[in-house]
N, C-alpha and C positions, 0 to 999 in steps of 0.2 A: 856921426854914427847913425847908421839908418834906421829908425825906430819900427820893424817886422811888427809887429804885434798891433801896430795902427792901420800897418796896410790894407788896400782893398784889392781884389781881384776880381778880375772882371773875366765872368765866362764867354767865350761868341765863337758861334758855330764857325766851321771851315768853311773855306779857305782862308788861309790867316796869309797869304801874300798881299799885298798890296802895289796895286798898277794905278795906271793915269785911266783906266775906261769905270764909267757908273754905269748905275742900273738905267741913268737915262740917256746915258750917249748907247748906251750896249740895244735899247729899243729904237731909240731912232734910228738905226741902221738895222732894224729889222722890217723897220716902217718904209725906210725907202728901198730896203730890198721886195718888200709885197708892191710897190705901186706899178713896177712893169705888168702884173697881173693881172692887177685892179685898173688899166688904162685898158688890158685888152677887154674885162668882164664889160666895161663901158661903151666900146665899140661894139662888141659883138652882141651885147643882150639889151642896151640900152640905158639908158639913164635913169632906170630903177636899179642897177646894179651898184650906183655911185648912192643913190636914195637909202639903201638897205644898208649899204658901210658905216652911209655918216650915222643912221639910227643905230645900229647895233654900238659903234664908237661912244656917242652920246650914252645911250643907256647902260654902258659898260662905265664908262666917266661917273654919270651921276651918281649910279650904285655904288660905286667904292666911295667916293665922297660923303653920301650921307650916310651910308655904315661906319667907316673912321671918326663922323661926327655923332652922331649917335651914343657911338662905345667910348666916345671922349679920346678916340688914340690919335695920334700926331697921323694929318695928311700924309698920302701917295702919293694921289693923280698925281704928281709933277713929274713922276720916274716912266710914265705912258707906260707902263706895262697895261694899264687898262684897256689903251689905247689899238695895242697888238691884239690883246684878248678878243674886241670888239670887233678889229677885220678879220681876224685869223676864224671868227663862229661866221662871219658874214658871206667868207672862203668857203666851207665844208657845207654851205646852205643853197639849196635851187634860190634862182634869178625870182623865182615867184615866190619866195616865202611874204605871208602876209608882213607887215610891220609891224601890230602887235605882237606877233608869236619869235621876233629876234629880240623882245623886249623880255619874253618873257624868256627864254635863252641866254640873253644879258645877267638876267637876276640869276640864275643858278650856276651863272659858271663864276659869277665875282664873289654873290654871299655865300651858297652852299659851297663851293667848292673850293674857295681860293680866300676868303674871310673866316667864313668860319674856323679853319684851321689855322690861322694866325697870321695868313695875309701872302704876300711876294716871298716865296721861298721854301714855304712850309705845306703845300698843297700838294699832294701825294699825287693827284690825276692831272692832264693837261686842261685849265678849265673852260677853251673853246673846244675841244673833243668831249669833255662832261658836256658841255652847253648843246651840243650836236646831239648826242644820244639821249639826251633828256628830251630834246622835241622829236626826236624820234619815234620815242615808247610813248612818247604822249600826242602826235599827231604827225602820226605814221605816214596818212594819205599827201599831206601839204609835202611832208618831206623825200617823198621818193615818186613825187612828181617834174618831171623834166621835161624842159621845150623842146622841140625837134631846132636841130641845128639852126641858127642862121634868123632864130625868133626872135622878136624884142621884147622882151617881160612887159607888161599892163603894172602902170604906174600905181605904189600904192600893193602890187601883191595881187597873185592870182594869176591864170592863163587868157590869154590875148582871147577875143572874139574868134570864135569859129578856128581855134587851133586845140589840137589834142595832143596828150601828152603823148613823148615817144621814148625809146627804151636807148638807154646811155650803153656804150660800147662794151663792159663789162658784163653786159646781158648776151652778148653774141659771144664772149668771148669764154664765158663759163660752158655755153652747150658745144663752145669747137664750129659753133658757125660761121667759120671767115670768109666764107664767101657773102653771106647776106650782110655781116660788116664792112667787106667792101664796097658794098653797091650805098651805103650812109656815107666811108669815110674812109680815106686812100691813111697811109702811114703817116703822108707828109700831114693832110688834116688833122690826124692825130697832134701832130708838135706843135703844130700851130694853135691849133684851139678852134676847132674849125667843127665843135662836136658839141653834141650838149651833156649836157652835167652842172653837176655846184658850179655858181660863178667863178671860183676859184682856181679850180685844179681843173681846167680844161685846156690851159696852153701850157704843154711840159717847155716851150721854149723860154715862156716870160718867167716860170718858174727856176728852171736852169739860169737864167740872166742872175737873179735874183738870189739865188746860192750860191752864184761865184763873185759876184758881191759881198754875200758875208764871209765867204771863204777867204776874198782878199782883205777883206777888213778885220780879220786875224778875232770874227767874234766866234766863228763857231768852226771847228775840225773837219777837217776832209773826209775822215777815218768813218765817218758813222754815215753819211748818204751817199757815200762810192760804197762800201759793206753792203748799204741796205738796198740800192739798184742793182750792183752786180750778181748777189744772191739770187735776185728778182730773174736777172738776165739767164743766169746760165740755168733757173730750175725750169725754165721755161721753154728755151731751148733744147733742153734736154728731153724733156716730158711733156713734147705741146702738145694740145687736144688737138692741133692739127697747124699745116704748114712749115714749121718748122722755126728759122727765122724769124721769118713774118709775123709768126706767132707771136717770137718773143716781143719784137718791136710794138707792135699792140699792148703789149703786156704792160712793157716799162714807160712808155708814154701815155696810157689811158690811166684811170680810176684815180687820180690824183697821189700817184705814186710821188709825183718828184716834190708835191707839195710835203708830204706825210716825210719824206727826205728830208727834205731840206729845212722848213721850220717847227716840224712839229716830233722827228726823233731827234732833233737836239737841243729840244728844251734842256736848258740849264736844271731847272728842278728836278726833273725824272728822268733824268738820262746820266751815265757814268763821265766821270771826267779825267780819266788816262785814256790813252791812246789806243791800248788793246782792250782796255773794258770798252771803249767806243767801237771798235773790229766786231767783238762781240757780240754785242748790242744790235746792230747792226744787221748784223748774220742772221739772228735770233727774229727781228722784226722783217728780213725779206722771209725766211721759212714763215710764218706767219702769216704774211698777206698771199701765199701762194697756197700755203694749207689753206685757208680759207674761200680764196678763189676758186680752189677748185672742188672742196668740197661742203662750203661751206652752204646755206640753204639761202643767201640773200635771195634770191628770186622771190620765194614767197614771202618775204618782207612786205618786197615790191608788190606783188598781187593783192596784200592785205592791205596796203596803202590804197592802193588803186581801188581798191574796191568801197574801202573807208571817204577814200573823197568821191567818188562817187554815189555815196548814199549823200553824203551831205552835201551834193550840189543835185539831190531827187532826179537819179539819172536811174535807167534800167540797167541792171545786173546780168546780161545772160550767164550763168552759169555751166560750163563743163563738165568735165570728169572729174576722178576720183580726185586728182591733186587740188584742181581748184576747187574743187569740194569742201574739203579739208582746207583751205584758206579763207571760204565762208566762215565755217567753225570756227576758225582764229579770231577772224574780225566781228563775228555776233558777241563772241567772250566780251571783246572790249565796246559794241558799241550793238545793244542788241534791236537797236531801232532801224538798224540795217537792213532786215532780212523780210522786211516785205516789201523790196526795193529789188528782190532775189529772182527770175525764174529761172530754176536749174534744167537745162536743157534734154537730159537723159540718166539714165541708172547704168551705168557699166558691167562688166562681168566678172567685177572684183566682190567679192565679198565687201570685204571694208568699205565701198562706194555706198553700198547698199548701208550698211551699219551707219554711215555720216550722215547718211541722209532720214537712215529714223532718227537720230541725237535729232537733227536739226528739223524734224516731223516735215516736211517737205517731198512734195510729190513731184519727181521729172514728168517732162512732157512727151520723153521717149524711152522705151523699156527694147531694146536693139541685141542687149547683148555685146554692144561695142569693147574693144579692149584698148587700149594704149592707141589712142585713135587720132591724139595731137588736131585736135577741135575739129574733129569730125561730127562729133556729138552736138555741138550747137552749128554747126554749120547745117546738117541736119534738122535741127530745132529753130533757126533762125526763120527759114517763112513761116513756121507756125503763126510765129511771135508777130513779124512783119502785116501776115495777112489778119491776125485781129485787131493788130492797132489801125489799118488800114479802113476794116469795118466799122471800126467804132469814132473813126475820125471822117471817112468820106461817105458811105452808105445814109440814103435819104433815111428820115423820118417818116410816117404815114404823113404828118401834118402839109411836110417840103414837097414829098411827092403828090398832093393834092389828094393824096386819100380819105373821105371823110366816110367810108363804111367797107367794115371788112369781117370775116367773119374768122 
């Protein structure tokens, strides 16, 4: 007779099925679905792109390890979820992030995000997308800086000798400029990878490779990155800022759509697991990246980034109109040792250009009247700038020019 009153029962989260796949054969085939992507980041950016994997890998590895050991809980590392975590922040990051700064990306996506709440399962965010937005709010400039096509990242982090950053395909694609994205980057360079952006999500082909890998490896559903492209496909289509087609094709092969597809809405932890919660889901995350594409404000992200590393590589600022204005503003909030790095080029004929510019007590160097002038204003202002650095760099001395009295 079976003694109930001695039993134990044992609570444990769902799924209570039981299959022949773990949490470590289920990563390794996440692992080898990212290396078609990670062979092209290699080719195309250089062998700092394979540099930044193994360090975010590593510092992703050792941080769960000494937190497990620390808090005295039974070993991970062996299941590599660490291991995905480490490419997949390595993926969503420019070819140039420094090395320390994927280390410290490392720390917040394994202990804040995915330890502290009780580890592999129990972490409400994805914690290489936490790991991404955390260097993001906190070094803005490093991270929405991008090589121009065809660069090879400077070993170590940072931009190559005598190259400047240049503006990734979602920059043209948000003002409806397909014609000056043509003249960067035909469709086909789109699927290729043949653009700049995150090491990661710049080849939808190796991507695409990569998804139907795990599609045939029965680790993750069809239902959620066919939902969440074709949503992408036909809102684009429908409503494109210009082209048509073309538009769309742009659309679904740039800004790391098929990455954000393919391994990152079907994270097991934050994503639904039936068939029409995945339809759903899906739906839900293409409306999303289109509402935000199109109205959303990354651009001056971008510009406060840009502006943020270039105070801290003591570069001159010419400054704009009313909008870049208002992205000085942004960028002194967070770093106010920027703004004598600043010279704003003119006053507009916006009221508010004028209001940003007493906040920020700063005087243009042209008072025009200009309106919506799309860098008229410092183009304008630019030989002011040109012709005094020019005097104060080539114009003799009394002493050079053999002057020894003058009145």
């Amino acid at each position: 007779m079976t003694d109930y009153k001695n039993l134990k029962l044992i609570a444990t989260s769902n799924p209570h099925i039981r299959g022949s796949e773990t949490t470590r054969s289920i990563m390794l085939d996440v692992i080898i679905a990212m290396c078609p992507a990670l062979i092209w980041a290699i080719i195309y950016f250089g062998v700092e792109a394979l540099l930044l994997t193994a360090v975010s890998v590593i510092g992703c590895v050792v941080f769960e390890g000494l937190y497990r050991k620390l808090m005295h809980k039974p070993q991970s590392i062996d299941d590599l979820s660490a291991v995905v975590t480490g490419m997949l922040l390595a993926f969503v990051c420019p070819a140039t992030t420094p090395l320390w700064m994927i280390l410290i990306g490392d720390f917040f996506a394994i202990i804040v995000v995915k330890q502290l709440f009780g580890g592999i399962g129990k972490n409400f965010l994805n914690p290489a997308l936490a790991g991404r937005a955390a260097l993001l709010a906190s070094y803005a400039g490093a991270m929405t800086t991008w090589l121009p096509a065809g660069t090879k990242a400077a070993i170590g982090g940072g931009m190559p000798v005598d190259v400047v950053s240049a503006a990734t395909p979602l920059a043209y694609l948000k003002t409806g400029d397909l014609e000056g994205l043509k003249q960067i980057a035909s469709v086909g360079d789109m699927f290729l990878g043949k653009v700049g952006g995150s090491m990661g999500e710049v080849s939808a082909l190796m991507l695409l490779i990569g998804g139907l890998y795990l599609i045939w490896r029965k680790v993750i559903n069809w239902q959620t990155p066919v939902a969440y492209i074709a949503t992408v496909a036909v809102l684009t289509v429908l409503f494109p800022k210009a082209g048509g087609a073309e538009y769309m094709l742009y659309s679904i092969f740039g800004g790391g759509l098929f990455l954000g597809a393919f391994f990152m809405a079907t994270d097991y932890v934050t994503s639904p697991n039936t068939p029409k919660g995945e339809v759903i889901f899906g739906i839900g995350a293409g409306l999303l990246v289109v509402f935000i594409r199109y109205f959303g404000g990354y651009e001056m992200v971008m510009a406060v980034g840009g502006m943020l590393r270039a105070a801290e590589l003591k570069m001159v600022i010419l400054v704009d109109g009313f909008i870049m204005t208002n992205c000085v503003l942004a960028a002194s909030r967070l770093y106010p040792e920027m703004l004598p790095y600043c010279i704003f080029g003119h006053c507009g004929d916006e009221a508010g250009h004028k209001r940003v510019l007493d906040i920020l007590q700063a005087k243009p160097l042209l008072n025009l009247g200009l309106r919506l002038g799309e860098g008229s204003g410092s183009v304008c202002a630019y030989p002011i700038v040109d012709s005094a650095v020019r005097m104060i760099n080539e114009m003799h001395s009394f002493q050079q020019a053999s002057i020894t009295k003058y009145f």
